[in-house]
mmCIF file as gemmi writes it, N, C-alpha and C atoms, coordinates in Angstrom:
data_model
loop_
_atom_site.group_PDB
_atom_site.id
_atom_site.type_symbol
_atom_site.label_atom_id
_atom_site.label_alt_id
_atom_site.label_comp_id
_atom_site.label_asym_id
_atom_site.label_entity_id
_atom_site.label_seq_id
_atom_site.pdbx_PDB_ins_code
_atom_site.Cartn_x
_atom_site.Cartn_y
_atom_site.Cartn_z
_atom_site.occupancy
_atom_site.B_iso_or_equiv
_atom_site.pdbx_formal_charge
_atom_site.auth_seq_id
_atom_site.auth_asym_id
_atom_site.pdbx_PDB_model_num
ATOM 1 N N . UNK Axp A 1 ? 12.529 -128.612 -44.653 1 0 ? 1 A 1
ATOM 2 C CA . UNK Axp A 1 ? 13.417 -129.755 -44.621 1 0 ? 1 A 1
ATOM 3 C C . UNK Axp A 1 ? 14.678 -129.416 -45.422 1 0 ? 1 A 1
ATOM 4 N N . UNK Axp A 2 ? 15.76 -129.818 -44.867 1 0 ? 2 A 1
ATOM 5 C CA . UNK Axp A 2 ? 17.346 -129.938 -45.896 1 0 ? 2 A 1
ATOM 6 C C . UNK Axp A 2 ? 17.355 -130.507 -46.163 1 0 ? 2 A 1
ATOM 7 N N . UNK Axp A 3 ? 18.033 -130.394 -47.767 1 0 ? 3 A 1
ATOM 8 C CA . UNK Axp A 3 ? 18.865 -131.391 -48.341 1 0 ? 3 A 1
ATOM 9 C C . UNK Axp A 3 ? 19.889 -131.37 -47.648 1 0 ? 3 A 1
ATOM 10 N N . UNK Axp A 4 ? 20.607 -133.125 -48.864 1 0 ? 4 A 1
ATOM 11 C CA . UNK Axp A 4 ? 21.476 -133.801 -47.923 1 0 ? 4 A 1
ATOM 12 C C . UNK Axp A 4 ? 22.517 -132.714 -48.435 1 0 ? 4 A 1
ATOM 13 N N . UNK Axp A 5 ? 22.744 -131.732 -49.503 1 0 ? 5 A 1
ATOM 14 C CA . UNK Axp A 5 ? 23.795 -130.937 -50.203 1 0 ? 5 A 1
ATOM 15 C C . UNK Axp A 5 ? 23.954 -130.099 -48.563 1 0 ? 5 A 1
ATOM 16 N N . UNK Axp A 6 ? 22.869 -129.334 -48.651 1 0 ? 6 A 1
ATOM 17 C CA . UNK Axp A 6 ? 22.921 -128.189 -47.476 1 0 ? 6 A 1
ATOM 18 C C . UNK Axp A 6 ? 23.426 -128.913 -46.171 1 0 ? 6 A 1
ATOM 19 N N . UNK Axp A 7 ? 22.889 -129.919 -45.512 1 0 ? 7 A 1
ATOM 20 C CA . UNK Axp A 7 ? 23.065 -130.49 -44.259 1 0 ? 7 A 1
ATOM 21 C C . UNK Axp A 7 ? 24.911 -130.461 -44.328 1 0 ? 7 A 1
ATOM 22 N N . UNK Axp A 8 ? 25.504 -131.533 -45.922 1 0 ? 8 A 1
ATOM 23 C CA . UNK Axp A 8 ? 26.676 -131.353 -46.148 1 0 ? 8 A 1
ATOM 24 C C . UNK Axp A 8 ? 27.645 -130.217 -45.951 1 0 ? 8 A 1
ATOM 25 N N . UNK Axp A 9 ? 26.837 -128.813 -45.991 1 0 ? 9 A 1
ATOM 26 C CA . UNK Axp A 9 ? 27.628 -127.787 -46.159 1 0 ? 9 A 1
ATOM 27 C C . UNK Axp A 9 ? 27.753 -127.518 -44.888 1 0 ? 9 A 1
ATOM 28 N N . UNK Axp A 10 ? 26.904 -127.642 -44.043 1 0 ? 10 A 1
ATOM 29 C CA . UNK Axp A 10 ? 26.997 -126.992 -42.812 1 0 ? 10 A 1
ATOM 30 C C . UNK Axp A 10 ? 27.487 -128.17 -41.787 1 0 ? 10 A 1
ATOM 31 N N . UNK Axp A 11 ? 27.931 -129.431 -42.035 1 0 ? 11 A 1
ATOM 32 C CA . UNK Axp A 11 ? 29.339 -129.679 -41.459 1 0 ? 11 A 1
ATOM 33 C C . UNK Axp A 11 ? 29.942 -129.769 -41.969 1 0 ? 11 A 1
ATOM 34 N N . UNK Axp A 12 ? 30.416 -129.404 -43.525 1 0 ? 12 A 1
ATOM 35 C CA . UNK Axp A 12 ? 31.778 -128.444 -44.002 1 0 ? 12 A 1
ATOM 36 C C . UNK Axp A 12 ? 32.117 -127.617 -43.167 1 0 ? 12 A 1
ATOM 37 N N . UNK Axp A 13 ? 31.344 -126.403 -43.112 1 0 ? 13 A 1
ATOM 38 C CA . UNK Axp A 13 ? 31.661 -125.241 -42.227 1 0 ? 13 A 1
ATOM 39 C C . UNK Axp A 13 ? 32.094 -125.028 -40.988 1 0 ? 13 A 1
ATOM 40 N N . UNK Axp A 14 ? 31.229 -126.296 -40.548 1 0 ? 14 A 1
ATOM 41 C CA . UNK Axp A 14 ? 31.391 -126.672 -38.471 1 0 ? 14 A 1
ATOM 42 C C . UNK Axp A 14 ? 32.873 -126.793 -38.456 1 0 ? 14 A 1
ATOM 43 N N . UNK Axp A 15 ? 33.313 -128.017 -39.353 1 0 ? 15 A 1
ATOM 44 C CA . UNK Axp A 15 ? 34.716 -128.147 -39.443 1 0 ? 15 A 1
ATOM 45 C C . UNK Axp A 15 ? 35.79 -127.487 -39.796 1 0 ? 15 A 1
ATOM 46 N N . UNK Axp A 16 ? 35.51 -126.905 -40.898 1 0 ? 16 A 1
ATOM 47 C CA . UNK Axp A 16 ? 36.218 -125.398 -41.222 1 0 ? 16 A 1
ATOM 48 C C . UNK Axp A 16 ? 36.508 -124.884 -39.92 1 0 ? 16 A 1
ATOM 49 N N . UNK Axp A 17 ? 35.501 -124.21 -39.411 1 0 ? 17 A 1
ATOM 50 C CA . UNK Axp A 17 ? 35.66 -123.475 -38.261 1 0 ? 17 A 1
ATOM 51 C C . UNK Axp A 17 ? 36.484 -123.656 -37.253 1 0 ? 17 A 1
ATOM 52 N N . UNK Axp A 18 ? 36.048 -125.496 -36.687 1 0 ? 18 A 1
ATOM 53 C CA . UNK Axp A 18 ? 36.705 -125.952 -35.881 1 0 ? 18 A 1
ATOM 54 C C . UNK Axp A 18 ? 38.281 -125.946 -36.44 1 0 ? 18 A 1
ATOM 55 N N . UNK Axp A 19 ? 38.871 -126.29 -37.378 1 0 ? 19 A 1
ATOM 56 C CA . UNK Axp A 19 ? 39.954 -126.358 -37.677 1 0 ? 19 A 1
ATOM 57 C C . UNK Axp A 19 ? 40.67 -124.947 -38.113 1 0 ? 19 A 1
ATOM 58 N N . UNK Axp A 20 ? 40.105 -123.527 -38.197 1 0 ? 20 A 1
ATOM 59 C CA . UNK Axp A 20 ? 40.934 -122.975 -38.242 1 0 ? 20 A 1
ATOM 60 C C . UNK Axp A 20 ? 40.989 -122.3 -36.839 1 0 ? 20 A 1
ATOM 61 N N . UNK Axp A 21 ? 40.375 -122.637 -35.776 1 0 ? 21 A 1
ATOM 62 C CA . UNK Axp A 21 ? 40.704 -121.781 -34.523 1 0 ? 21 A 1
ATOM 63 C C . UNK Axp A 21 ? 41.893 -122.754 -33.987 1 0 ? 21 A 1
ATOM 64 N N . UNK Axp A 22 ? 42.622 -121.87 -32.743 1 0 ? 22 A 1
ATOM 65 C CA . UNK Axp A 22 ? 43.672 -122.655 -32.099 1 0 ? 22 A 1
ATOM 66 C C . UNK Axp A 22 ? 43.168 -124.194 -31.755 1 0 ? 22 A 1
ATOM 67 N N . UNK Axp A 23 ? 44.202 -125.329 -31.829 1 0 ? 23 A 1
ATOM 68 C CA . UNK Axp A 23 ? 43.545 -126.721 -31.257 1 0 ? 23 A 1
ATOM 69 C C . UNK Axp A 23 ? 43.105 -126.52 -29.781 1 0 ? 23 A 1
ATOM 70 N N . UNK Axp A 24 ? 41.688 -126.807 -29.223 1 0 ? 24 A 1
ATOM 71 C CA . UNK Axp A 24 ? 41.854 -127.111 -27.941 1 0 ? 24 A 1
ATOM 72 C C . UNK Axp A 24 ? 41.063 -128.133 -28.06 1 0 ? 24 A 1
ATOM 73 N N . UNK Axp A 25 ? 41.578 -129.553 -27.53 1 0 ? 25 A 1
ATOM 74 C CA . UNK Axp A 25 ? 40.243 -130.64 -26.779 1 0 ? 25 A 1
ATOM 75 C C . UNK Axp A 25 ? 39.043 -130.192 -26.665 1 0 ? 25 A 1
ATOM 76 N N . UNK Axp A 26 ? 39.259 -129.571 -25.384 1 0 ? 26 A 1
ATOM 77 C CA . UNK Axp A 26 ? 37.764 -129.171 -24.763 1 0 ? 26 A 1
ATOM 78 C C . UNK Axp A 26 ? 36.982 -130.359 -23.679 1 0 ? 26 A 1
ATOM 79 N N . UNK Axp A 27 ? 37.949 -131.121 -23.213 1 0 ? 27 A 1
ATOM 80 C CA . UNK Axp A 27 ? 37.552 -132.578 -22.91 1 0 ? 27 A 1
ATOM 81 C C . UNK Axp A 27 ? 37.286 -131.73 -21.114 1 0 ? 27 A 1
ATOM 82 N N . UNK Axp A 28 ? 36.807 -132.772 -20.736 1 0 ? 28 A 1
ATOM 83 C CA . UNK Axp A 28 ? 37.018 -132.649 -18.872 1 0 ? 28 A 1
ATOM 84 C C . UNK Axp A 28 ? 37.037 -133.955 -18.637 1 0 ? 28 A 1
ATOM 85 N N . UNK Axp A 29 ? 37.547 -134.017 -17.481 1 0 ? 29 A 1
ATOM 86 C CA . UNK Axp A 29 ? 38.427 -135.546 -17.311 1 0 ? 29 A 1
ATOM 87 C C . UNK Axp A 29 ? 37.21 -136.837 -17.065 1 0 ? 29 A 1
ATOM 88 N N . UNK Axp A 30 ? 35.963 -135.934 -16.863 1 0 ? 30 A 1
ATOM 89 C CA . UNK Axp A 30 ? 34.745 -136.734 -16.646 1 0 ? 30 A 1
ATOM 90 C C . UNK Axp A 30 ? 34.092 -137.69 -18.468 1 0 ? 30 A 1
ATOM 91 N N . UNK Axp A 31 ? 34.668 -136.792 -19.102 1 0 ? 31 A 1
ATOM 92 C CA . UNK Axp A 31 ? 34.335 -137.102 -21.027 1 0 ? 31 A 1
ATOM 93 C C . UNK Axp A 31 ? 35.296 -136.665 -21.721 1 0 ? 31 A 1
ATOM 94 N N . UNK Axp A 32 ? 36.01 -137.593 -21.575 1 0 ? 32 A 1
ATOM 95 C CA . UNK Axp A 32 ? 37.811 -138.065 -22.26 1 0 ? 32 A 1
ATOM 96 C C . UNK Axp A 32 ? 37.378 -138.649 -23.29 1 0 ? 32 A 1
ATOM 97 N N . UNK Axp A 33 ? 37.425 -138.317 -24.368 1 0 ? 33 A 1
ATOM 98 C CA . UNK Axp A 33 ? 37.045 -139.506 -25.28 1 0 ? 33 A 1
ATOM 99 C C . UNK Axp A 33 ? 38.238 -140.368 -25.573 1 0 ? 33 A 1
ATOM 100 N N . UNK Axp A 34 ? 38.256 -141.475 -26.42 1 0 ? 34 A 1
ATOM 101 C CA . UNK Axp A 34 ? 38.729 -142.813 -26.326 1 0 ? 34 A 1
ATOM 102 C C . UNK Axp A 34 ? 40.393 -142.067 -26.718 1 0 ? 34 A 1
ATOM 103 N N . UNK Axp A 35 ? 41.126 -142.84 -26.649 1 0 ? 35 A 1
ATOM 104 C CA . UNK Axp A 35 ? 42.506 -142.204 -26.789 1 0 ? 35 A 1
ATOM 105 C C . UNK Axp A 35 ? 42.755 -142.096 -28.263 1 0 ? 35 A 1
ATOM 106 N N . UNK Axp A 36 ? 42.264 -143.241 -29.269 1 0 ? 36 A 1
ATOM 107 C CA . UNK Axp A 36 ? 42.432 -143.217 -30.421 1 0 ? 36 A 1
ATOM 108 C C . UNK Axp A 36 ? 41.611 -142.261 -31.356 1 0 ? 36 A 1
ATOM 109 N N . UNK Axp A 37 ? 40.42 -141.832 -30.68 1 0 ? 37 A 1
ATOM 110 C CA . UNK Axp A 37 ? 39.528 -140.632 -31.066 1 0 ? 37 A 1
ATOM 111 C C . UNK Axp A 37 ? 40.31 -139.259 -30.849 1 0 ? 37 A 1
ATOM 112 N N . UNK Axp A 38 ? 40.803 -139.269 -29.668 1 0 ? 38 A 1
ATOM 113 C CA . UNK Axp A 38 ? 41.776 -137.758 -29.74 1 0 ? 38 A 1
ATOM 114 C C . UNK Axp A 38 ? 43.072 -137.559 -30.577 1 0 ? 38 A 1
ATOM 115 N N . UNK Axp A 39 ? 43.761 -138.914 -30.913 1 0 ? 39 A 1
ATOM 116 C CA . UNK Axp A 39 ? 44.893 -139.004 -31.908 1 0 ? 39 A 1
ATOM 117 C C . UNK Axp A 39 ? 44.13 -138.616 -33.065 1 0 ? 39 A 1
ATOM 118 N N . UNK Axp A 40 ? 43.357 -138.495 -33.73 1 0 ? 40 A 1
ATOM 119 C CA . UNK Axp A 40 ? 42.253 -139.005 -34.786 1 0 ? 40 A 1
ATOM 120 C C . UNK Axp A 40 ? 41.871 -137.458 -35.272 1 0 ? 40 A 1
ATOM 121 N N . UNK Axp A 41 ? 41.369 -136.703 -33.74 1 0 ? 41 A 1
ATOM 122 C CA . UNK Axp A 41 ? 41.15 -135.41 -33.929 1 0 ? 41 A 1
ATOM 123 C C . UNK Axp A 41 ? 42.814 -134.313 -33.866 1 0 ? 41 A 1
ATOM 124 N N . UNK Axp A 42 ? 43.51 -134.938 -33.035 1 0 ? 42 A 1
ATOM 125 C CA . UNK Axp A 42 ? 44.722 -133.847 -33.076 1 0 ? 42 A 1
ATOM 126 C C . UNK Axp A 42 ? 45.305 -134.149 -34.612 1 0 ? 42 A 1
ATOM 127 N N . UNK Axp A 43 ? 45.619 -135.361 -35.357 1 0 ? 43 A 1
ATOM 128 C CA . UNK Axp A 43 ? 45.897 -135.525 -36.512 1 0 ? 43 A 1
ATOM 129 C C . UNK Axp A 43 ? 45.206 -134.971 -37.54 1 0 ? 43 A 1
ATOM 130 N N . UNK Axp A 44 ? 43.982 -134.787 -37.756 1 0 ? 44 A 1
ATOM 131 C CA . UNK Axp A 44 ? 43.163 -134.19 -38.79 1 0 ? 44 A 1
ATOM 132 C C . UNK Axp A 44 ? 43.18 -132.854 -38.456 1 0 ? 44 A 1
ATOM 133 N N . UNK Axp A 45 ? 43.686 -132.086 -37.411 1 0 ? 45 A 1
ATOM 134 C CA . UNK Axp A 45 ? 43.702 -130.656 -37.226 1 0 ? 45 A 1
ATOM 135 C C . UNK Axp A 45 ? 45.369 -130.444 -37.531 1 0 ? 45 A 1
ATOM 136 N N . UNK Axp A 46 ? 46.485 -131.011 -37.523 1 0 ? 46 A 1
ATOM 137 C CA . UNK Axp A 46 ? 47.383 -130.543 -37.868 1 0 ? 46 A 1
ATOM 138 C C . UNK Axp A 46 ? 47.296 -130.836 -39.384 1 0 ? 46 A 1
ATOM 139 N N . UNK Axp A 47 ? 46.888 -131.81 -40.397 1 0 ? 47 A 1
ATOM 140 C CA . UNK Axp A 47 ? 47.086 -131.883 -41.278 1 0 ? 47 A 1
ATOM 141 C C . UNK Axp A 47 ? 46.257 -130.847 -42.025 1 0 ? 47 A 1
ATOM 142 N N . UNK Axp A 48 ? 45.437 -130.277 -41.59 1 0 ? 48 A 1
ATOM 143 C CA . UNK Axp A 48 ? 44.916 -129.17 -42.068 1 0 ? 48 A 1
ATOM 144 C C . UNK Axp A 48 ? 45.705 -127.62 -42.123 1 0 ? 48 A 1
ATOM 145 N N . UNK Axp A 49 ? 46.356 -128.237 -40.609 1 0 ? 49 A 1
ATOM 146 C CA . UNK Axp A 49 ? 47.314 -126.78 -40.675 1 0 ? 49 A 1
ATOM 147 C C . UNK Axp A 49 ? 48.376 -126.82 -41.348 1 0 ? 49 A 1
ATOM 148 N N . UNK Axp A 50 ? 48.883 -128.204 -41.918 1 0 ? 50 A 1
ATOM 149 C CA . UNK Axp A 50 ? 49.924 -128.327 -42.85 1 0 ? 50 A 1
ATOM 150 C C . UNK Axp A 50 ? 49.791 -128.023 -43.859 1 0 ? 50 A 1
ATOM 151 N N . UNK Axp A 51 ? 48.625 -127.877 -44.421 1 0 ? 51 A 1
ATOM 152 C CA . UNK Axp A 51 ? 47.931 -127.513 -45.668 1 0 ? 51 A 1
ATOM 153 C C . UNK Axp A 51 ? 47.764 -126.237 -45.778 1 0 ? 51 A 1
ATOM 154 N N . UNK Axp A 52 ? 47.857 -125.277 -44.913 1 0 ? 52 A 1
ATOM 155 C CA . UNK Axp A 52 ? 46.987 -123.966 -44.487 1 0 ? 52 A 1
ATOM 156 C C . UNK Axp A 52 ? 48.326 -123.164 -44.618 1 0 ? 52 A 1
ATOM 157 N N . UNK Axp A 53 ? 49.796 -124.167 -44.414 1 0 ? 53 A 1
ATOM 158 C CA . UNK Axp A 53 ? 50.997 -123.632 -44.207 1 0 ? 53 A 1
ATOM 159 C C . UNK Axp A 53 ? 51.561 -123.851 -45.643 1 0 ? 53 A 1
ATOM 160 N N . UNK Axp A 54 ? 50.885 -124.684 -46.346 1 0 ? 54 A 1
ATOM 161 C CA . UNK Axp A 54 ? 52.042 -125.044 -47.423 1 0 ? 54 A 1
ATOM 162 C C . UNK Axp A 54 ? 51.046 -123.95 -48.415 1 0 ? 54 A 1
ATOM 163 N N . UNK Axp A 55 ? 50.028 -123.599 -48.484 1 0 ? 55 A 1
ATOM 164 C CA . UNK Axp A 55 ? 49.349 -122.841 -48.88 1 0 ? 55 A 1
ATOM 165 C C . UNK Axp A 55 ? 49.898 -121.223 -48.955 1 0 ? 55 A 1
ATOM 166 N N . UNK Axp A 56 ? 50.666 -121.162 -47.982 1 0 ? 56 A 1
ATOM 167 C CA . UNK Axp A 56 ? 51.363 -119.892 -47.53 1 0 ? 56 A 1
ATOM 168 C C . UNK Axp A 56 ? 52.463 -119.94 -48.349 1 0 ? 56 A 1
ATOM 169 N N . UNK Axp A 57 ? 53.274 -120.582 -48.117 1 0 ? 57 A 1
ATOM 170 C CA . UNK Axp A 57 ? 54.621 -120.586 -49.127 1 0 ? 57 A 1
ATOM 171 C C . UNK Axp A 57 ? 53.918 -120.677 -49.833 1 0 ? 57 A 1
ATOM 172 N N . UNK Axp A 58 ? 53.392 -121 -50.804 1 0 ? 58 A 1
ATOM 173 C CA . UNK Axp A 58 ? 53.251 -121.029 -52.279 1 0 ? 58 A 1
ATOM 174 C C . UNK Axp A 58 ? 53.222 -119.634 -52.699 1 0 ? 58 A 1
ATOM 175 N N . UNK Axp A 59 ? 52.045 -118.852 -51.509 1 0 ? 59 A 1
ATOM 176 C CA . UNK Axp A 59 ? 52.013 -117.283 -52.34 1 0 ? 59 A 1
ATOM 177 C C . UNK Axp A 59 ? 53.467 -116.112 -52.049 1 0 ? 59 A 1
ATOM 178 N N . UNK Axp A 60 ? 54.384 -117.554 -50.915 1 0 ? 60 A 1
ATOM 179 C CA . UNK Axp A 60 ? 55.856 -116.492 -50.583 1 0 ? 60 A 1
ATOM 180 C C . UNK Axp A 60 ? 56.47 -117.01 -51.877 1 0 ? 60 A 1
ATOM 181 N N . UNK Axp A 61 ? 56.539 -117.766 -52.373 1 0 ? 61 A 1
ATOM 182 C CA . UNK Axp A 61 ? 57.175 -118.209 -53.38 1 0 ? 61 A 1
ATOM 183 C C . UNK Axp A 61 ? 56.982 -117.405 -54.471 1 0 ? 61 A 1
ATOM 184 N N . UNK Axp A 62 ? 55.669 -117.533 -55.003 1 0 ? 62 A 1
ATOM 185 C CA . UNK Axp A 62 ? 55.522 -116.95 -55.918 1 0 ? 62 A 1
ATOM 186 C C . UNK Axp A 62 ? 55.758 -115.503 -55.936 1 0 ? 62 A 1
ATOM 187 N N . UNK Axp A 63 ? 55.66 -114.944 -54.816 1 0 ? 63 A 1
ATOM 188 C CA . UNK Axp A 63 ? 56.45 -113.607 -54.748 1 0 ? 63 A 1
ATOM 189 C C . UNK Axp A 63 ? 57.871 -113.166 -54.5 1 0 ? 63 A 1
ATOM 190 N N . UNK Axp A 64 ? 58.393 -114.266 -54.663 1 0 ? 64 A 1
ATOM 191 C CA . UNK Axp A 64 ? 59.981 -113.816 -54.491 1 0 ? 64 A 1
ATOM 192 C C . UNK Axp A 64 ? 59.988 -114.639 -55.695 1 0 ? 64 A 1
ATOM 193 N N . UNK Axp A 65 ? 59.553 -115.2 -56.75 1 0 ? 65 A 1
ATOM 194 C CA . UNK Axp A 65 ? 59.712 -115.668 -57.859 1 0 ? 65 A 1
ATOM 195 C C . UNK Axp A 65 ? 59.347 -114.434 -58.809 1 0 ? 65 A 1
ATOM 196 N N . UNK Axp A 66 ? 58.865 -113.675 -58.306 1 0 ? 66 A 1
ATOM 197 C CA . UNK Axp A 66 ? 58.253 -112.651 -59.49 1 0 ? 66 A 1
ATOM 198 C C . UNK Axp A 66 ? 59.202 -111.488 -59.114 1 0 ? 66 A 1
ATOM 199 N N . UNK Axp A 67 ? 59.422 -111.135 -57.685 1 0 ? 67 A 1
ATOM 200 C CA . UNK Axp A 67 ? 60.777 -110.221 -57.323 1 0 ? 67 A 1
ATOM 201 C C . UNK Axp A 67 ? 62.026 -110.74 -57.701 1 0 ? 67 A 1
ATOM 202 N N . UNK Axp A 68 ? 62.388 -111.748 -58.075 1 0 ? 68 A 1
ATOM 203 C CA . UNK Axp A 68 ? 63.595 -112.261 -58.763 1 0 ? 68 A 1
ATOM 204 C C . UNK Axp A 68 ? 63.726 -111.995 -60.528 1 0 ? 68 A 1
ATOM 205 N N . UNK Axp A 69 ? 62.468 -111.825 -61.095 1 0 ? 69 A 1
ATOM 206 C CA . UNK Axp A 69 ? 62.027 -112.134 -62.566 1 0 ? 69 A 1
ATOM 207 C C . UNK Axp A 69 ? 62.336 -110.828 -62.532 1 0 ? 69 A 1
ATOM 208 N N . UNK Axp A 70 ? 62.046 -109.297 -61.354 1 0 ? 70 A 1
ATOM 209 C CA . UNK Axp A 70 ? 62.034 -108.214 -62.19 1 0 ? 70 A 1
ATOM 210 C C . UNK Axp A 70 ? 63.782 -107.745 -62.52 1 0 ? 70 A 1
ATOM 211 N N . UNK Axp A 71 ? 64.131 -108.286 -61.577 1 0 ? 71 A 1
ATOM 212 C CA . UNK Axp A 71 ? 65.917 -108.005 -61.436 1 0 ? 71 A 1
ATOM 213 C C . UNK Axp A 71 ? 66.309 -108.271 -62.119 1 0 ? 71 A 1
């Protein structure tokens, strides 16, 4: 049996996953889910990638902050 920690981790991970591959639906026109469910999912996958991006500058930053410090 799992704990609820482990069960937790492993849809951490599902989602992880899902959110760092390219966005696709995956829908077929037969299981569309509700319109406000796909706003719901395209929104929580870009805000992740906004995060994933601002994450990036920080380490460009800090490296043209430290290439500026040696000059």
């Amino acid at each position: 049996m799992t704990t609820k920690a482990e069960r937790d981790e492993v849809i951490h991970e599902r989602c992880r996953a899902r959110m760092e591959n390219d966005f696709a639906p995956h829908h077929t026109p037969e299981q569309t889910p509700d319109p406000s469910v796909r706003l719901a999912m395209a929104a929580e996958y870009a805000a992740f990638q906004l995060g994933q991006i601002n994450r990036k500058l920080d380490t460009v930053i800090e490296a043209l902050a430290a290439s500026i410090a040696k000059k």
